[in-house]
N, CA, C and O atoms as CSV, one atom per row, in Angstrom:
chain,resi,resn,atom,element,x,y,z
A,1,UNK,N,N,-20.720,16.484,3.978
A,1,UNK,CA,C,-19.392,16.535,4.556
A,1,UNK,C,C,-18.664,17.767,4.025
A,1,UNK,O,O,-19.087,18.292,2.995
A,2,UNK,N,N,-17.435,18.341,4.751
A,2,UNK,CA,C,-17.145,19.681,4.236
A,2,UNK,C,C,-15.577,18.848,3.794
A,2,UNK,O,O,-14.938,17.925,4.302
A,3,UNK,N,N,-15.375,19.806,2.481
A,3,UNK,CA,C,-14.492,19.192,1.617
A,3,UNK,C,C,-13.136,20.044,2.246
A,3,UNK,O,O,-13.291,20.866,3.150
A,4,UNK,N,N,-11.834,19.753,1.674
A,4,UNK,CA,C,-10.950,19.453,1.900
A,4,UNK,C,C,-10.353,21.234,1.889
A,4,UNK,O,O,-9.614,21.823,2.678
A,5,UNK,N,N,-11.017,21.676,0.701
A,5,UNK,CA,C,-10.408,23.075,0.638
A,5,UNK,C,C,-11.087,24.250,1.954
A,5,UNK,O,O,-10.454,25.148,2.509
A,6,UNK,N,N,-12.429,23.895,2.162
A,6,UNK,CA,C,-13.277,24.329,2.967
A,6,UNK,C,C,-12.610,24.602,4.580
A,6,UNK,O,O,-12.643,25.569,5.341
A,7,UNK,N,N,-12.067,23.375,4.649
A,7,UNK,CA,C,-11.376,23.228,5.868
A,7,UNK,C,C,-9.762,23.879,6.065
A,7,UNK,O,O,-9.367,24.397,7.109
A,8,UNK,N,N,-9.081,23.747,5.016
A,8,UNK,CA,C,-8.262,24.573,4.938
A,8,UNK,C,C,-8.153,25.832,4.644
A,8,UNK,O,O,-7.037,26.350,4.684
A,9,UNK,N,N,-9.544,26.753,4.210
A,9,UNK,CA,C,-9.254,28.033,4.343
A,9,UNK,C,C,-9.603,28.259,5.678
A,9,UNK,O,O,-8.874,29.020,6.314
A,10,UNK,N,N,-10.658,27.709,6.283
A,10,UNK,CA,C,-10.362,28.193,7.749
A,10,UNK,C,C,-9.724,28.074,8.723
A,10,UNK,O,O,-9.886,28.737,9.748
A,11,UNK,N,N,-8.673,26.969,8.500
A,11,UNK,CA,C,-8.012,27.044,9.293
A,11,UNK,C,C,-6.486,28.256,8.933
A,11,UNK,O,O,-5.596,28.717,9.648
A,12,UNK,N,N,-6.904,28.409,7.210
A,12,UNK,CA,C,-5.847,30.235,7.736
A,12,UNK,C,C,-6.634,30.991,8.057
A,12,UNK,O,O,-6.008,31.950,8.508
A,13,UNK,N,N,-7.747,31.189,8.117
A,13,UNK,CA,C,-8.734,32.685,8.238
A,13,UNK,C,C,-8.453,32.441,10.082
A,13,UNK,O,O,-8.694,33.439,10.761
A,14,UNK,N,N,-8.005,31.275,10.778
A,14,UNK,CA,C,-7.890,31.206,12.174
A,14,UNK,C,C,-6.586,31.567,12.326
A,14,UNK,O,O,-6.499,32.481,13.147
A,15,UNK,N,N,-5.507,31.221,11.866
A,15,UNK,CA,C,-3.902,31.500,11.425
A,15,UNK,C,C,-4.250,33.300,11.356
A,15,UNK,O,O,-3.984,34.188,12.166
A,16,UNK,N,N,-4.902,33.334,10.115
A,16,UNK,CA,C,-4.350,35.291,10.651
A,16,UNK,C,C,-5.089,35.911,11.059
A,16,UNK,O,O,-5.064,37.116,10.810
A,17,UNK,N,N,-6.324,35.211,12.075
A,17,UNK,CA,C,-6.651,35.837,12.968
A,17,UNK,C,C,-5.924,36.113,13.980
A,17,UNK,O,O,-5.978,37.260,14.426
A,18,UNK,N,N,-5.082,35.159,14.581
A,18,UNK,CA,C,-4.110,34.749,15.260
A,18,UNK,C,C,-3.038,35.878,15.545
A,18,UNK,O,O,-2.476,36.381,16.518
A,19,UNK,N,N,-3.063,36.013,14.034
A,19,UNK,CA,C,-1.771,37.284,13.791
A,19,UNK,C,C,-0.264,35.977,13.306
A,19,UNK,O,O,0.937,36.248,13.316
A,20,UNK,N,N,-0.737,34.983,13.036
A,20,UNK,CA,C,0.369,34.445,12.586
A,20,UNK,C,C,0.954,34.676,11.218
A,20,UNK,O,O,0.362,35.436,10.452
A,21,UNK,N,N,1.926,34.157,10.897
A,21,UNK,CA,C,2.816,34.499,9.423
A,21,UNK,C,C,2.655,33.463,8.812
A,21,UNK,O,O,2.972,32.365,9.270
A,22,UNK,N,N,2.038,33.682,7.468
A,22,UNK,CA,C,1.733,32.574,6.688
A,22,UNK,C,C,2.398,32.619,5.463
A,22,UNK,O,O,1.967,32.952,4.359
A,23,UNK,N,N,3.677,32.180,5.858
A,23,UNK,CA,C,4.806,31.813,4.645
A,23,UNK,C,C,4.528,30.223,4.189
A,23,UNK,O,O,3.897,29.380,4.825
A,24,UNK,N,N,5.017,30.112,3.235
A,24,UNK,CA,C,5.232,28.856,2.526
A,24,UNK,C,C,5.326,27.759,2.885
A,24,UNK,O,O,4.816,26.761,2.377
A,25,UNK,N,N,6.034,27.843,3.861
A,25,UNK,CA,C,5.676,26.330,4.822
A,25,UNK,C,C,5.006,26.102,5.790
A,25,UNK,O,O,4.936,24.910,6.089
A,26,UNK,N,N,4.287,27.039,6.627
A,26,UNK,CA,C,3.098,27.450,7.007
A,26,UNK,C,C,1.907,26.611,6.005
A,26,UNK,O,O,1.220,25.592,6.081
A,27,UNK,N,N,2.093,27.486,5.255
A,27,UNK,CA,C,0.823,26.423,4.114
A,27,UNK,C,C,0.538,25.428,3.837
A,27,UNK,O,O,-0.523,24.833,3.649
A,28,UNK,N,N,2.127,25.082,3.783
A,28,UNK,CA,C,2.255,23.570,3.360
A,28,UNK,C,C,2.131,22.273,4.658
A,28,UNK,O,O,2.229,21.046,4.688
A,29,UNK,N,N,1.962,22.959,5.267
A,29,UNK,CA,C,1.867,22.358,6.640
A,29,UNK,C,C,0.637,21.932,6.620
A,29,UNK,O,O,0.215,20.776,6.654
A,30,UNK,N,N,-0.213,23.457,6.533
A,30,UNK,CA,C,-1.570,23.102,6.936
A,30,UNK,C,C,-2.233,22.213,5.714
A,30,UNK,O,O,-3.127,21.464,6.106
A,31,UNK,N,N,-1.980,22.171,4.450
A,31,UNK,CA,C,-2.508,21.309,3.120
A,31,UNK,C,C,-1.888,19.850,3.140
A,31,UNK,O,O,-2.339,19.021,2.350
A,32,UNK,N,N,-0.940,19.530,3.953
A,32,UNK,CA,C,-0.449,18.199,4.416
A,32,UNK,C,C,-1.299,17.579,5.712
A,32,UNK,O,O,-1.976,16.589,5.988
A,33,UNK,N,N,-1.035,18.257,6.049
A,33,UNK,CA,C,-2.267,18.359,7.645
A,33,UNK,C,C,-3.583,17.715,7.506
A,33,UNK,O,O,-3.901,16.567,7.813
A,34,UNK,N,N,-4.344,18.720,6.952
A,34,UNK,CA,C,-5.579,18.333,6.490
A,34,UNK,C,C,-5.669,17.065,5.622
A,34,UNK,O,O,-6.650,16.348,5.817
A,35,UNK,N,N,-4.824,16.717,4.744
A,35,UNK,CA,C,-4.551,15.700,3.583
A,35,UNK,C,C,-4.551,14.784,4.507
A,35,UNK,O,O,-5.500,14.000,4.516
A,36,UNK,N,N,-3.421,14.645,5.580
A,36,UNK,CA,C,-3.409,12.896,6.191
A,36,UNK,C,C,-4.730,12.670,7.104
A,36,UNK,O,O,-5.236,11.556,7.233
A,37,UNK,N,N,-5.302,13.991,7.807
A,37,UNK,CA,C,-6.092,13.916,8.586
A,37,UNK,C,C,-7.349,12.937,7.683
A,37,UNK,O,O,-7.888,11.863,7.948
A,38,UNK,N,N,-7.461,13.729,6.729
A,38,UNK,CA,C,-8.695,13.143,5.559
A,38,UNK,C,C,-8.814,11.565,5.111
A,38,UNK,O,O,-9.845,10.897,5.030
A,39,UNK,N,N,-7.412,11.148,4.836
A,39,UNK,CA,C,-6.976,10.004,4.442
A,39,UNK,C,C,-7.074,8.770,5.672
A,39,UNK,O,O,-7.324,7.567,5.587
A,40,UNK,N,N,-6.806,9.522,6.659
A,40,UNK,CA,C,-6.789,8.278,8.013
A,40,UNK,C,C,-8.438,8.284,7.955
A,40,UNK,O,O,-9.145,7.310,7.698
A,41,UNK,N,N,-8.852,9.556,8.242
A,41,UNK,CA,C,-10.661,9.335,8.471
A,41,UNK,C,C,-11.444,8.001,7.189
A,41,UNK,O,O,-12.395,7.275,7.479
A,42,UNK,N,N,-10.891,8.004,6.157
A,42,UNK,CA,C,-11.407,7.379,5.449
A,42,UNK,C,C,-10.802,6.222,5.559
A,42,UNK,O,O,-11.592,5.278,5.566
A,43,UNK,N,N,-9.152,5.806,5.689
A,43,UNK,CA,C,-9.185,4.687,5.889
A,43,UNK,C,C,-10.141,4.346,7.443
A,43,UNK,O,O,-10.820,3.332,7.277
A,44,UNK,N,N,-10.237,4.674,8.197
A,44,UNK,CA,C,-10.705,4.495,9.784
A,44,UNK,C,C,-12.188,3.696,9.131
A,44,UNK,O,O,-12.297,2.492,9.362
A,45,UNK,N,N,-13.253,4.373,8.356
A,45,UNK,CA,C,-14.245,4.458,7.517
A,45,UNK,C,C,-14.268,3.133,7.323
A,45,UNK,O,O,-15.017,2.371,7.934
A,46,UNK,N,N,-13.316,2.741,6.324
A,46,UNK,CA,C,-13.207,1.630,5.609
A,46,UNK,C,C,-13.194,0.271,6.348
A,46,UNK,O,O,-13.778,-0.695,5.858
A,47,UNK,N,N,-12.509,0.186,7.561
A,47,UNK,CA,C,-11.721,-0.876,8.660
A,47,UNK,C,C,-13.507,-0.717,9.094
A,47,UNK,O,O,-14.060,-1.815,9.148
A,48,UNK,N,N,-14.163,0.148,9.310
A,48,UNK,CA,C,-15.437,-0.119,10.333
A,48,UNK,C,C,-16.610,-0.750,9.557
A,48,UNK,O,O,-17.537,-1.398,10.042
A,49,UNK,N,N,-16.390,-0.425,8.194
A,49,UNK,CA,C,-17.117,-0.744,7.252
A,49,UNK,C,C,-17.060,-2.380,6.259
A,49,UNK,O,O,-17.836,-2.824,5.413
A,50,UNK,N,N,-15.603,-3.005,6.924
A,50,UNK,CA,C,-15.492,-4.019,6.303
A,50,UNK,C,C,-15.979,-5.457,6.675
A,50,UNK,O,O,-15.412,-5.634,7.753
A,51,UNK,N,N,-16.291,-5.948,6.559
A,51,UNK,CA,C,-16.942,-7.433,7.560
A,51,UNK,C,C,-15.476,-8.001,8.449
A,51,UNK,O,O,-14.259,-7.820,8.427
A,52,UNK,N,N,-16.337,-8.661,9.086
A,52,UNK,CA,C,-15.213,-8.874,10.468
A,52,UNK,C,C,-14.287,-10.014,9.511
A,52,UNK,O,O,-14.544,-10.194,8.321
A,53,UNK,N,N,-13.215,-10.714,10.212
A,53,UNK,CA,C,-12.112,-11.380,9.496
A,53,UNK,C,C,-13.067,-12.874,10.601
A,53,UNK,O,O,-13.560,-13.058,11.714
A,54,UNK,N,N,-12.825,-13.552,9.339
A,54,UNK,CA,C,-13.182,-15.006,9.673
A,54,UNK,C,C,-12.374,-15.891,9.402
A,54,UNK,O,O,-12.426,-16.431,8.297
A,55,UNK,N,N,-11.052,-16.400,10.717
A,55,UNK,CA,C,-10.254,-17.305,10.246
A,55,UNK,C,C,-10.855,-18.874,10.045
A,55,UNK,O,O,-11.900,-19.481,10.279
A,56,UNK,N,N,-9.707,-19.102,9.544
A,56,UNK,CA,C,-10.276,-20.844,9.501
A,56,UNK,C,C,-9.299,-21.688,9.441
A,56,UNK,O,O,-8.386,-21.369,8.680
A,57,UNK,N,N,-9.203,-22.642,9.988
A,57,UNK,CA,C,-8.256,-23.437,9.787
A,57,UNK,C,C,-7.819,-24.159,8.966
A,57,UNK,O,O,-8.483,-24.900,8.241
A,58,UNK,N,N,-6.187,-23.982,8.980
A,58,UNK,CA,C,-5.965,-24.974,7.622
A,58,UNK,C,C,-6.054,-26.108,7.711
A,58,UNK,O,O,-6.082,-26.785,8.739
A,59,UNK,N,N,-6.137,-26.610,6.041
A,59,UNK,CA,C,-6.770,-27.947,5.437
A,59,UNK,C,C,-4.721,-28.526,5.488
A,59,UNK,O,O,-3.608,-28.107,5.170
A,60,UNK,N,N,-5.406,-29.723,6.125
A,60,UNK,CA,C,-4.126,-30.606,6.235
A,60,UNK,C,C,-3.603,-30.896,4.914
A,60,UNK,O,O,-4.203,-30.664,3.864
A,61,UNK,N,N,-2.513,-31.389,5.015
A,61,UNK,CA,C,-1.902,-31.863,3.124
A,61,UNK,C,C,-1.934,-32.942,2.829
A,61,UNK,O,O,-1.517,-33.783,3.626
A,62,UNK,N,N,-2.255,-33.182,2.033
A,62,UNK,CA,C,-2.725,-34.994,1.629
A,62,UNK,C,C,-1.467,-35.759,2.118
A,62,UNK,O,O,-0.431,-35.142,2.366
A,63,UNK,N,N,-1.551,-36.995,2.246
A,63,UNK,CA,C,-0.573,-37.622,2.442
A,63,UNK,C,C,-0.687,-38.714,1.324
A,63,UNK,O,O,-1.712,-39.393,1.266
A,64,UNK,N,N,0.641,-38.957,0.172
A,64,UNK,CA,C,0.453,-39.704,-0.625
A,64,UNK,C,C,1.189,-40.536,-1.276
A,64,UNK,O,O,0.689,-41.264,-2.132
């Protein structure tokens, strides 16, 4: 899998290919960007990876 920094230098090496301006929040954009993108993929990961939900019904309450 390509790691986190990997992906964010190319996506500036595409930025100033572009000819865009890569000020400070520019950056921070794209290192937030990539961050949630990463974080959903793995939660997404996790939800596919977990066993299905098995309800059950509740147990009545004693009567006493």
């Amino acid at each position: 899998m390509i790691d986190r920094q990997r992906i964010e230098m190319t996506l500036l090496q595409i930025a100033r290919q572009n000819g865009e301006l890569l000020d400070r929040h520019t950056l921070y954009a794209i290192r937030t960007g990539v961050a949630q993108a990463l974080q959903a993929k793995e939660r997404h990961q996790q939800r596919m990876s977990s066993p299905d939900y098995q309800w059950k019904k509740r147990v009545p309450l004693r009567n006493s």
